[in-house]
VEXDREN-2710 file (C-alpha; in Angstrom, 1 decimal):
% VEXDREN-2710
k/r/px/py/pz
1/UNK/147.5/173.4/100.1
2/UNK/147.9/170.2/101.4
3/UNK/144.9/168.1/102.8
4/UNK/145.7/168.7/106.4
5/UNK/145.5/172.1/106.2
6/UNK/142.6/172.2/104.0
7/UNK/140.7/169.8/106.4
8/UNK/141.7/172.4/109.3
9/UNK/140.4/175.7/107.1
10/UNK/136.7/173.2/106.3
11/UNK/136.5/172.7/110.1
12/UNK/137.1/174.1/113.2
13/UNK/137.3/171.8/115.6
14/UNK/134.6/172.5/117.8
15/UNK/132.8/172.6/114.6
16/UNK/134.5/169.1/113.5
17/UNK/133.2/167.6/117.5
18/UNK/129.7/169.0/117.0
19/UNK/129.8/167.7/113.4
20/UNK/130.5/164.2/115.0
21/UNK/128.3/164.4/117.7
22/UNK/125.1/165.2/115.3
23/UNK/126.1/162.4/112.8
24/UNK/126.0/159.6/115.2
25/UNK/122.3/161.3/116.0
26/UNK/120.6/161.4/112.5
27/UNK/117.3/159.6/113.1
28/UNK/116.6/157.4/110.2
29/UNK/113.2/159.3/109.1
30/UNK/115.8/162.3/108.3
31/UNK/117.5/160.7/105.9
32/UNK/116.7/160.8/102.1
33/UNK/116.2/157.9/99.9
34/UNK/118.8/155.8/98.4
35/UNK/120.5/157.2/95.5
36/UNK/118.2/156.0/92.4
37/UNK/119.4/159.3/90.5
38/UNK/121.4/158.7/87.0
39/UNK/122.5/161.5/84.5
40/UNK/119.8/160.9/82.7
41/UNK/117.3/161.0/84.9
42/UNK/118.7/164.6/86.8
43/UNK/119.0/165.7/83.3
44/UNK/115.6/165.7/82.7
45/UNK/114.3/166.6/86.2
46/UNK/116.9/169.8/85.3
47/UNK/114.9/170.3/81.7
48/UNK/111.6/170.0/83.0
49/UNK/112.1/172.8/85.3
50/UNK/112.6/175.1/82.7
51/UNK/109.2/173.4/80.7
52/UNK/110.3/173.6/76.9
53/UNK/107.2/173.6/75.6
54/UNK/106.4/176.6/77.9
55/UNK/109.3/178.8/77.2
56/UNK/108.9/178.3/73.1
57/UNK/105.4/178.4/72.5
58/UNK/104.5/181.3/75.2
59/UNK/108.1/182.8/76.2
60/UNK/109.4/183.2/72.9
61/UNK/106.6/184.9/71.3
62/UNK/106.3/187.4/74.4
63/UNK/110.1/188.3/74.4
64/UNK/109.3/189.1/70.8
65/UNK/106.3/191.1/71.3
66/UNK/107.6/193.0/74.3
67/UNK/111.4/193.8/72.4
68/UNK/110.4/194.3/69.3
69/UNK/113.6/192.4/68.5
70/UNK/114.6/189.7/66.1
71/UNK/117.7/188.5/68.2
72/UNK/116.0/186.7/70.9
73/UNK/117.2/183.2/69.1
74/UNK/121.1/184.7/69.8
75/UNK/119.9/185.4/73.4
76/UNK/119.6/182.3/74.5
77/UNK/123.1/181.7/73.1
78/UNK/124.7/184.5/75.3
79/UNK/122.6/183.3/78.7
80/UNK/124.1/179.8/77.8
81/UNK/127.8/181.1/77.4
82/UNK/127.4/183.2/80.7
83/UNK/125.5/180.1/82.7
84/UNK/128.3/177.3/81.5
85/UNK/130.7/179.6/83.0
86/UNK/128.9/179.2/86.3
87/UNK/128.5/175.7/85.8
88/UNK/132.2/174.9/85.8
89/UNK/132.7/176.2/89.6
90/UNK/128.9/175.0/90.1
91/UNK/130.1/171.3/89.0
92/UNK/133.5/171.5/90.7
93/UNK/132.0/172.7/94.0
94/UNK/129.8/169.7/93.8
95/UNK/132.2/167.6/93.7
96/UNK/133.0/168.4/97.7
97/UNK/129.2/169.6/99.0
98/UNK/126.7/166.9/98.9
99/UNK/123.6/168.9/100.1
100/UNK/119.6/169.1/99.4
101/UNK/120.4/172.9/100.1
102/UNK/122.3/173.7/97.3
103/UNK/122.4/177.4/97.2
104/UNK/122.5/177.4/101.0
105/UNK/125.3/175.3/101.8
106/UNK/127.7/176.1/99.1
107/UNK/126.8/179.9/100.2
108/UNK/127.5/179.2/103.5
109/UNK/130.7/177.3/102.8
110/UNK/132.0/180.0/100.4
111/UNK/131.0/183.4/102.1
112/UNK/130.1/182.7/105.9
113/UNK/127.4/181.1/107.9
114/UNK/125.5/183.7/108.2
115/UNK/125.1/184.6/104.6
116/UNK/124.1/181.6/103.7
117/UNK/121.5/180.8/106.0
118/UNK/120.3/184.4/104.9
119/UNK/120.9/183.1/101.2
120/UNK/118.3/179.7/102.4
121/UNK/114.9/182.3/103.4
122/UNK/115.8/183.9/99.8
123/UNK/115.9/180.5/97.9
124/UNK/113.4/178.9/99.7
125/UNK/110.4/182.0/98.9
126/UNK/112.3/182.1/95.0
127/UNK/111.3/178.7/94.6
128/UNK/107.7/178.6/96.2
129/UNK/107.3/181.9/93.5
130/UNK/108.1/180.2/90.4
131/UNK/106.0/177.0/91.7
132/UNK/103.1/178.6/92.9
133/UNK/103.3/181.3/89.8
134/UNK/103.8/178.6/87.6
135/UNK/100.0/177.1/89.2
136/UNK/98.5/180.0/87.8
137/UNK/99.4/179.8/84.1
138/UNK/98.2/176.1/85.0
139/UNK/94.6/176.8/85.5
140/UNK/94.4/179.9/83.1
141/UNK/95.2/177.1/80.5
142/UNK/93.2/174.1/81.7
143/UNK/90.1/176.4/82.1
144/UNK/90.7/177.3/78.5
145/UNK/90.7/174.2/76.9
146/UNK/88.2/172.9/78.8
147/UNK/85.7/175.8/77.3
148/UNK/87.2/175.6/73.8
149/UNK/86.9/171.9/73.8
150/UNK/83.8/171.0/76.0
151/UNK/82.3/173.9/76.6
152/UNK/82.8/173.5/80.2
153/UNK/83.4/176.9/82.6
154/UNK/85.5/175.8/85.3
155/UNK/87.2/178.5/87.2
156/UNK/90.9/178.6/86.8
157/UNK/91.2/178.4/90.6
158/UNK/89.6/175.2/90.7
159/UNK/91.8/173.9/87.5
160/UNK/95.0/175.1/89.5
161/UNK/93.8/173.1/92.8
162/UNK/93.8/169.7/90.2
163/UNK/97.4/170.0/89.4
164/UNK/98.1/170.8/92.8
165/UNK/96.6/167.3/94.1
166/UNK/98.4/165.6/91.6
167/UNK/101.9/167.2/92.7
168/UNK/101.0/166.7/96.1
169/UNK/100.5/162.9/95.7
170/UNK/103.5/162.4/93.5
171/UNK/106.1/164.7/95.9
172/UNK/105.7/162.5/98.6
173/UNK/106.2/159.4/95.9
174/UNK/109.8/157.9/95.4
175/UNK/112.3/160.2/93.4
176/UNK/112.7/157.5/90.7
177/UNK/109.1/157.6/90.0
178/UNK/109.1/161.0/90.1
179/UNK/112.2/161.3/87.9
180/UNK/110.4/158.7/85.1
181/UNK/106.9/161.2/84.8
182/UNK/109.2/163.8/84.4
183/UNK/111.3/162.1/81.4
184/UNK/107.9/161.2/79.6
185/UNK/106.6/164.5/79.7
186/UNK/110.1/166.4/78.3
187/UNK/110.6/164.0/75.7
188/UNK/106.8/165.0/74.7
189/UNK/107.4/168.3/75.0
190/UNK/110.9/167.9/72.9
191/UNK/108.8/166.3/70.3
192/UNK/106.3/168.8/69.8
193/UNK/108.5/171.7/69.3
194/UNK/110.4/169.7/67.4
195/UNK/107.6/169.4/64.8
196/UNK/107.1/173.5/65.2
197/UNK/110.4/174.0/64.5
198/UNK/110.5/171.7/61.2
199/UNK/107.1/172.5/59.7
200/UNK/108.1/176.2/60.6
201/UNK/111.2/175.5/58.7
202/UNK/109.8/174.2/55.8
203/UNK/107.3/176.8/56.2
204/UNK/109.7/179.9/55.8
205/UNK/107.8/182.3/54.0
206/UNK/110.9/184.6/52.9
207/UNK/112.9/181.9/53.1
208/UNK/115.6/180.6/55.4
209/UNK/117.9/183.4/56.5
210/UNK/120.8/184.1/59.7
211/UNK/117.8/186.6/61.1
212/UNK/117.3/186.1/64.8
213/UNK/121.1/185.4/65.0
214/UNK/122.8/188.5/64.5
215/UNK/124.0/190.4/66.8
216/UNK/123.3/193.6/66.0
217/UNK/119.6/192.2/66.2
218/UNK/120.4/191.6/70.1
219/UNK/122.8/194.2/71.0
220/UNK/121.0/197.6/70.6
221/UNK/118.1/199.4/72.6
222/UNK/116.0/196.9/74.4
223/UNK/118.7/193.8/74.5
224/UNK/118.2/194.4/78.6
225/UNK/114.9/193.5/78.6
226/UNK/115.4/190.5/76.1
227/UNK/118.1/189.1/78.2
228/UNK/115.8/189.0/81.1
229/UNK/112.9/187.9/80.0
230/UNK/114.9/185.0/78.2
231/UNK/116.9/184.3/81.6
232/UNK/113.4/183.4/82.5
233/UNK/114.0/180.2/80.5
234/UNK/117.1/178.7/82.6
235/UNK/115.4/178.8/85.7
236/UNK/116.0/175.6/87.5
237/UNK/118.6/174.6/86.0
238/UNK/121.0/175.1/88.8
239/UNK/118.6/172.4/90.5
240/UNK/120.9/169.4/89.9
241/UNK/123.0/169.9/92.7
242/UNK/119.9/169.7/95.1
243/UNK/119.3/166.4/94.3
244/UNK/123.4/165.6/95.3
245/UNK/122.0/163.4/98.3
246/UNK/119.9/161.3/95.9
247/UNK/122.2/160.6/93.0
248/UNK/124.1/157.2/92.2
249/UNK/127.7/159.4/92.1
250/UNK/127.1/162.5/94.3
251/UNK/130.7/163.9/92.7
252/UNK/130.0/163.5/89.0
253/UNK/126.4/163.2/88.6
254/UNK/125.3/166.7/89.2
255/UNK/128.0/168.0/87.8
256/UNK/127.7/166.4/84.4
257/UNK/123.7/166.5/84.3
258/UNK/124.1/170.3/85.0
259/UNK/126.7/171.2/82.3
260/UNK/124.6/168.9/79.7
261/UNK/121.1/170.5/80.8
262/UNK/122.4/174.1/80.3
263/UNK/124.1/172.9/76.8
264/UNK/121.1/171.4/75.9
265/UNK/118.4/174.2/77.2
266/UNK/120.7/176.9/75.0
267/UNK/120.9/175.2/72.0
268/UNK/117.5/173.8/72.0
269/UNK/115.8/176.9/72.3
270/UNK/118.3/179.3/70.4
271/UNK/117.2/176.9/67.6
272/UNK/113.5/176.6/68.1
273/UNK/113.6/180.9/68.7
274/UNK/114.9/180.8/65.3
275/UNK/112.8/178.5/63.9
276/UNK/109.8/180.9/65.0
277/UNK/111.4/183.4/63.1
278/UNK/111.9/181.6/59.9
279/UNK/108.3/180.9/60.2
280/UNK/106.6/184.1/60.2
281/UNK/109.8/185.7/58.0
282/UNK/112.0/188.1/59.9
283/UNK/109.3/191.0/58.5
284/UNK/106.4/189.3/60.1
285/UNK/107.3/187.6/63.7
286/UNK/107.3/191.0/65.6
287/UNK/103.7/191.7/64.7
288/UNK/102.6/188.2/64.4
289/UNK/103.7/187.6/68.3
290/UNK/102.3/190.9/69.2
291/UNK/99.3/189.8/67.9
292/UNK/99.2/186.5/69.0
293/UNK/101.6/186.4/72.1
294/UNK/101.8/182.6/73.8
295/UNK/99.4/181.2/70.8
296/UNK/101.6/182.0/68.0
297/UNK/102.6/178.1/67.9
298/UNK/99.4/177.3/68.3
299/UNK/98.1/179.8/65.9
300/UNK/100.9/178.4/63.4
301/UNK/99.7/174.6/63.7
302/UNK/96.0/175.8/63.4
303/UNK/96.9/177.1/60.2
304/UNK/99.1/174.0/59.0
305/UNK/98.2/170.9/61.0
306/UNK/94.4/169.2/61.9
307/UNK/92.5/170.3/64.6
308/UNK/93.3/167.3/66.6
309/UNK/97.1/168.4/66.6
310/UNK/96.0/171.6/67.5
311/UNK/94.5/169.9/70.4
312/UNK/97.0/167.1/71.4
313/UNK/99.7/170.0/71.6
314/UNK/97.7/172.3/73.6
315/UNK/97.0/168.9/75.4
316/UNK/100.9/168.6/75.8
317/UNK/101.5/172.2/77.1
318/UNK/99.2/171.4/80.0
319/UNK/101.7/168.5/81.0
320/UNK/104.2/170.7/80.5
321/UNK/103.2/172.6/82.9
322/UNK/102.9/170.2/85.2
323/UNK/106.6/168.8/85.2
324/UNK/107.2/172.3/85.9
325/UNK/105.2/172.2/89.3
326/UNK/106.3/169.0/90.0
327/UNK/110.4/169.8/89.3
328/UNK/109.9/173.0/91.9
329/UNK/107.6/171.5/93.8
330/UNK/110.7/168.8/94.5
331/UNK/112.7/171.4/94.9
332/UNK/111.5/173.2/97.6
333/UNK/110.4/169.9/99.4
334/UNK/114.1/169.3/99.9
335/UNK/114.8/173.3/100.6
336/UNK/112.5/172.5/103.3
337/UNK/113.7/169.3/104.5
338/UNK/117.7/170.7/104.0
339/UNK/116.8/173.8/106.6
340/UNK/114.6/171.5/109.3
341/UNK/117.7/169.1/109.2
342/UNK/120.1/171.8/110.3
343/UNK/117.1/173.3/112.7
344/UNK/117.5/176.5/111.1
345/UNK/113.5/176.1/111.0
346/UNK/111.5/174.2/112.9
347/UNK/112.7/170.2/113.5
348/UNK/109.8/168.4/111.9
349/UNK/110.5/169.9/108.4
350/UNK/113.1/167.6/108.3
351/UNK/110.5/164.5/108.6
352/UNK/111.1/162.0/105.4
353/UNK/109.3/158.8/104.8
354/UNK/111.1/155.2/105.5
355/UNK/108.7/153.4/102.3
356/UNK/109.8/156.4/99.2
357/UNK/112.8/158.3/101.3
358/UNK/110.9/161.2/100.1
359/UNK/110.9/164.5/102.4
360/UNK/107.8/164.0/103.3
361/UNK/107.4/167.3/106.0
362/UNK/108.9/169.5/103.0
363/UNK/106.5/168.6/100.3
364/UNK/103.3/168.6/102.6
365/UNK/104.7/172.9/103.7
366/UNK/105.0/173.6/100.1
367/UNK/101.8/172.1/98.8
368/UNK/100.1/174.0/101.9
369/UNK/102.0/177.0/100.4
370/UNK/100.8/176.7/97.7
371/UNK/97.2/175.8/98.3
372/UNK/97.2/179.2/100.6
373/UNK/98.3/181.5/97.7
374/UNK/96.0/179.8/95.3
375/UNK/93.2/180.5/97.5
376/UNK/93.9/184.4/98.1
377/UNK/94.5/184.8/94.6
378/UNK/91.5/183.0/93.3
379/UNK/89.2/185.0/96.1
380/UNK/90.8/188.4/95.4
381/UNK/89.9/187.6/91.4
382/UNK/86.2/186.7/92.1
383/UNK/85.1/190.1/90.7
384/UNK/87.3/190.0/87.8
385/UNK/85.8/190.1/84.5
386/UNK/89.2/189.3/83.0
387/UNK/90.1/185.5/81.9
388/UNK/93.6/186.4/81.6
389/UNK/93.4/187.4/85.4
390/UNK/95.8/184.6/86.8
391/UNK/98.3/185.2/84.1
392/UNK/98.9/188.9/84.2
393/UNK/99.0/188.3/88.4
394/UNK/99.6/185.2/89.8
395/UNK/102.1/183.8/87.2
396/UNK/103.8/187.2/86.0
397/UNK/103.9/188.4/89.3
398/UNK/105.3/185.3/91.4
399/UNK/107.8/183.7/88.7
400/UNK/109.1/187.4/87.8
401/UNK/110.0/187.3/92.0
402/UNK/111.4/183.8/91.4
403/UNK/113.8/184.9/88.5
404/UNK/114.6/187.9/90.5
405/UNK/116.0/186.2/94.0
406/UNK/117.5/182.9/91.9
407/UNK/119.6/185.4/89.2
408/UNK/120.8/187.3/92.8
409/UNK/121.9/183.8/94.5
410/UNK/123.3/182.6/91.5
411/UNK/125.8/185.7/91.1
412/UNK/126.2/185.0/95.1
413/UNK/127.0/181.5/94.2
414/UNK/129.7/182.4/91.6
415/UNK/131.2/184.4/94.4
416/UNK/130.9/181.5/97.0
417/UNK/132.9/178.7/94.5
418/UNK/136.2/180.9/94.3
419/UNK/136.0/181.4/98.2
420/UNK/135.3/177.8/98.5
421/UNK/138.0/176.4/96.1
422/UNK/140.8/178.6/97.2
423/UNK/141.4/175.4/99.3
424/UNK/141.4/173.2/96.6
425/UNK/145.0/174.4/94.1
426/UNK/146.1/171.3/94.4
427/UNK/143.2/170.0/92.6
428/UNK/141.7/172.6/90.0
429/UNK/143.4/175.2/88.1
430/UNK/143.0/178.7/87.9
431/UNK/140.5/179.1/85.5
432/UNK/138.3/176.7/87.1
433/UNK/138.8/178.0/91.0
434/UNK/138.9/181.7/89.8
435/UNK/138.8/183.1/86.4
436/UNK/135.6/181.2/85.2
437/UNK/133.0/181.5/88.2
438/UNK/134.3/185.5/88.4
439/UNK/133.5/186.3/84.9
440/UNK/129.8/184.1/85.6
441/UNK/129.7/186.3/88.7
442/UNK/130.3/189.7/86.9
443/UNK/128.1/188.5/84.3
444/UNK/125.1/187.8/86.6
445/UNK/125.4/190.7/88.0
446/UNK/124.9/192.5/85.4
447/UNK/121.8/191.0/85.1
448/UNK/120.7/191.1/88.3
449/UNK/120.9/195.0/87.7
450/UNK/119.0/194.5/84.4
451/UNK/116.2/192.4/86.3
452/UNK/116.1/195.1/88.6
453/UNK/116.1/198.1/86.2
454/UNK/113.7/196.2/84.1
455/UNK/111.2/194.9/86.8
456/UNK/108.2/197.1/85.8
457/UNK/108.3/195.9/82.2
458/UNK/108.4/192.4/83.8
459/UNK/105.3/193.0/86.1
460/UNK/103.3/194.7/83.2
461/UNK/103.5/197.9/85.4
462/UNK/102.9/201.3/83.6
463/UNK/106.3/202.5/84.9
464/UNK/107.5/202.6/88.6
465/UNK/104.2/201.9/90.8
466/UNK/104.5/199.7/94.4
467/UNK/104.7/196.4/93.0
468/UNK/107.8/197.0/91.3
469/UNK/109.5/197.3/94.6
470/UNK/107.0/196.1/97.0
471/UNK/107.7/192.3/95.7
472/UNK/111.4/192.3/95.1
473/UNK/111.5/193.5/98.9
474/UNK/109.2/190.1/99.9
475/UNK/111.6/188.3/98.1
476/UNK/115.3/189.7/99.5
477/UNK/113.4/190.5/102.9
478/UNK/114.0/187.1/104.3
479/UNK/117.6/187.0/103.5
480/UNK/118.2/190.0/106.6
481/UNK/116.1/187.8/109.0
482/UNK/118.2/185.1/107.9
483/UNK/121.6/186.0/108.4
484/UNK/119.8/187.7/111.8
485/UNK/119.0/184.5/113.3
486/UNK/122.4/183.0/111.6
487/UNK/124.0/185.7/114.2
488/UNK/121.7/185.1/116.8
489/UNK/122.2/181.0/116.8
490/UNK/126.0/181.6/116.9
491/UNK/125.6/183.7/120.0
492/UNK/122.7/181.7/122.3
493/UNK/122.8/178.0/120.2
494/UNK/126.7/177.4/119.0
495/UNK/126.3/173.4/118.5
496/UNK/123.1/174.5/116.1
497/UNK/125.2/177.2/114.5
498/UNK/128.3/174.6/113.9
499/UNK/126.2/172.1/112.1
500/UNK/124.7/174.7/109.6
501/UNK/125.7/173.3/105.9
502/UNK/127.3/169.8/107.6
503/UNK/123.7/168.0/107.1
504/UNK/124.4/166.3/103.7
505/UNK/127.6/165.4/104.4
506/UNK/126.6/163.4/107.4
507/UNK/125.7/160.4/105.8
END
C-alpha cells in the first residue's frame, strides 16, 4: 500500500483537521517529561512489574501446592513462547503508536474507536487491581516481619498505608528516578534467587534430574490451572509500550525492552521453578510447597543459610513488593493521564507537572484509589481473627481480577496489530503483520477461557459461589460503558470523538 493511501485509511480528514486543531492546543502541563527512558531502564521498569522475588519464592511454591504438578518450571517456557509471539506485532505496532495508553490506543487503532475506549475503563480497573491487590500482600508481609523480628503488632492496614506514602511520593517524582529505584531493587531481587537457585542446586537431594521439564509433567489433568496461575507471573510486561512518550527512541525502545523482558522473565523463572524442584527432589516439592506455600524459599534458607540471610531476604521481598506497587502504580498514572488528555474522562486527569513531567493528576487518582480500597478492606477485616486475612482477599481477589481483564486485552491486542498492520505490506511481512500476532491471539484466548473456567480455584472459592462471577463482571463491566460513551461522543461531541487515540502522537 503505498503511503498516500495508508495516510488516507490512518485519517479521515475531518479526523486529520481536528487532529491539527488539538495539537496546536496542548497546554504544556499536558505534556510528559522528556524522554530520559533507555532499554535498560524500561527493561527493568518491565521486570519489576512482574516482582521476581515474588513470583519464585510465593508463586512458584503455590502453583505447586495447588497442581500437584512438577511441570510448572516448563510452564513458564510455554507462556514465554505464546507471549514472544504477541510481542512481535506488540513491538512492530510500536513502532507507529507512541501513546501512554497502550492497550487503548492500539485497540482503538486496530478494531474501532469505540472498542478501544471500551478496552481503556477495562485496563484502567486491571491495573488499579493488581496495584492495590498487590498493597495487601504488602502489609500481610511487613506486619509479619515486624512481629517475628521486633515483636511489634502493627496492623497490616497500617503497614499497606506505608508503602502507599512512599509510592505516592515517588509517582509524582521524575521517571528517571523512578526508573533507577526500580533497577536497584530487581537487580536485588535477581540476586537473591539467584543464591536460591544455586544453594538449591547444590542442594539436590536426589540429585539433579530433567524433572519440572517434561512435558508430560505439564500437559495432563490440571496443566489449565498451572498455566494460569503461572500467567500471573508476566503481568506487566506488556507495560513497555506505555512508557512510548517517555523513551529516548519511541520506535525501537519499547519494542526491544519488551521482547528482552519477556525472554528474560521466561527463562529466569523456568530456571529458578526448576531449581525449586531440584531442591526438595521431584518426590518432595509437591508436599514441601503444600506445606509450606510462599515460605518454601525461606523455609529452605532457614535450614541452609544464618538467620540474618533469612532476614535480609525476607527484608528483600518487602522491596520487592514495592517496585511492584510502584511499576503499576506508574502505570495507571499514565492510563489516567492518557484518557484525561483525550477527555474521555474528566480534563484535569490530564494535569502533569512542569519540574518531573510526571502525570501528576493520574498518580494522585490512583494513590486515592488505592488509599479507598485499603481502607474498606482493612475496616471490613477488623473482626477477623485471621492474619492471612489480606492475602486470601485483598491480594488473591484484586490481582486474580487484574490477570483476568489484562489476559482478555492482550488477546484483543493481538487482534488489533493484524487490523492495524494491514496498512503496513510494504513494510512487514506476513508472519509479522498476520501469522504471528494470530497464533498469540488464539493462544490467549485459550487462556482467557482457562482463567475463566478456572476462576474459583484462583479466588480460593469452594466451587462456583458469587465471587467467581461477581468480580470478573466489575472488571469487564466498564468496557460496555466505554464503548457506550465512545458511541455517544461520536454522536453529540465529534471533534472529542476524532482525537481519541491521536494524544501521543501530538507531540
Amino acid at each position: 500500500m503505498s503511503t498516500a493511501a495508508r495516510t488516507t485509511r490512518e485519517a479521515r480528514p475531518t479526523d486529520a483537521a481536528a487532529v491539527g486543531r488539538v495539537a496546536a492546543d496542548v497546554p504544556a502541563d499536558e505534556r510528559l517529561g522528556a524522554r530520559r527512558l533507555g532499554v535498560p531502564s524500561l527493561v527493568s521498569m518491565i521486570i519489576a512489574a512482574s516482582a521476581p522475588l515474588t513470583v519464585v519464592a510465593g508463586g512458584v511454591p503455590s502453583n505447586f501446592a495447588v497442581t500437584g504438578l512438577l511441570g510448572i518450571p516448563l510452564s513458564f517456557v510455554v507462556l514465554g513462547a505464546v507471549l514472544l509471539l504477541f510481542a512481535i506485532g506488540y513491538a512492530a505496532m510500536s513502532r507507529h503508536v507512541h501513546n501512554a495508553g497502550a492497550f487503548f490506543a492500539y485497540i482503538a487503532k486496530g478494531l474501532g474507536k469505540p472498542t478501544g475506549v471500551g478496552a481503556s475503563l477495562v485496563a484502567l480497573v486491571a491495573y488499579n487491581c493488581m496495584q492495590i491487590g498487590i498493597a495487601g500482600m504488602f502489609g500481610f508481609v511487613l506486619s509479619s516481619l515486624l512481629d517475628g523480628m521486633f515483636g511489634l503488632s502493627v496492623p497490616w492496614w497500617a503497614c499497606a498505608l506505608a508503602a502507599w506514602v512512599l509510592v505516592g511520593l515517588l509517582g509524582v517524582n521524575r521517571i528517571d528516578v523512578n526508573a533507577k529505584v526500580i533497577g536497584v531493587i530487581v537487580l536485588l531481587e535477581f540476586a537473591v534467587v539467584i543464591v536460591f537457585d544455586v544453594m538449591g542446586l547444590r542442594a539436590a537431594p536426589e540429585g539433579i534430574t530433567a524433572d519440572g521439564l517434561l512435558p508430560e509433567q505439564l500437559f495432563t489433568a490440571g496443566v489449565g490451572a498451572a498455566l494460569v496461575f503461572s500467567i500471573a507471573a508476566f503481568m506487566g510486561f506488556e507495560s513497555g509500550a506505555i512508557y512510548n512518550e517517555e523513551v529516548k527512541d519511541p520506535k525501537t525502545t519499547a519494542g526491544r525492552a519488551t521482547v528482552i523482558a519477556i525472554t528474560v522473565i521466561a527463562l529466569f523463572y523456568a530456571f529458578s521453578a526448576w531449581a525449586v524442584v531440584v531442591s526438595e527432589g521431584p518426590s518432595g516439592v509437591v508436599p514441601r510447597a503444600q506445606e509450606f506455600g510462599p515460605d518454601l524459599m525461606f523455609a529452605f534458607f532457614a535450614e541452609n543459610t544464618p538467620a540474618w540471610w533469612v532476614d535480609l531476604a525476607n527484608i528483600l521481598f518487602l522491596t520487592s513488593l514495592i517496585a511492584a506497587l510502584l511499576a503499576f502504580h506508574n502505570i495507571v498514572a499514565r492510563y489516567f493521564f492518557s484518557l484525561g488528555r483525550e477527555r474521555i474522562l474528566p480534563q484535569f486527569l490530564a494535569h502533569t507537572s512542569r519540574r518531573t513531567g510526571a502525570p501528576v493528576a493520574g498518580s494522585l487518582a490512583q494513590s486515592v484509589l488505592s488509599l479507598v480500597v485499603i481502607g474498606l478492606f482493612g475496616f471490613a477485616g477488623a473482626g477477623s481473627d485471621d492474619p492471612l486475612y489480606p492475602v486470601v482477599t485483598l491480594f488473591t481477589w484484586l490481582t486474580n481480577m487484574g490477570a483476568f481483564g489484562l489476559i482478555l486485552l492482550m488477546a484483543m491486542t493481538s487482534l488489533a496489530v493484524i487490523g492495524f498492520l494491514r496498512g503496513y505490506a510494504d513494510e512487514y511481512g506476513a508472519w509479522t503483520r498476520i501469522v504471528a500476532p494470530a497464533l498469540a491471539g488464539l493462544g490467549l484466548i485459550v487462556l482467557f477461557a482457562l482463567v475463566v473456567v478456572n476462576f474459583p480455584v484462583l479466588i480460593g472459592a469452594e466451587g462456583p459461589s458469587v465471587l467467581s462471577w461477581l468480580l470478573p463482571l466489575i472488571v469487564v463491566a466498564p468496557g460496555a460503558f466505554g464503548t457506550a460513551w465512545a458511541l455517544w461522543l461520536k454522536a453529540n461531541r465529534p471533534q472529542t470523538y476524532a482525537r481519541i487515540a491521536t494524544g501521543g502522537e501530538l507531540a
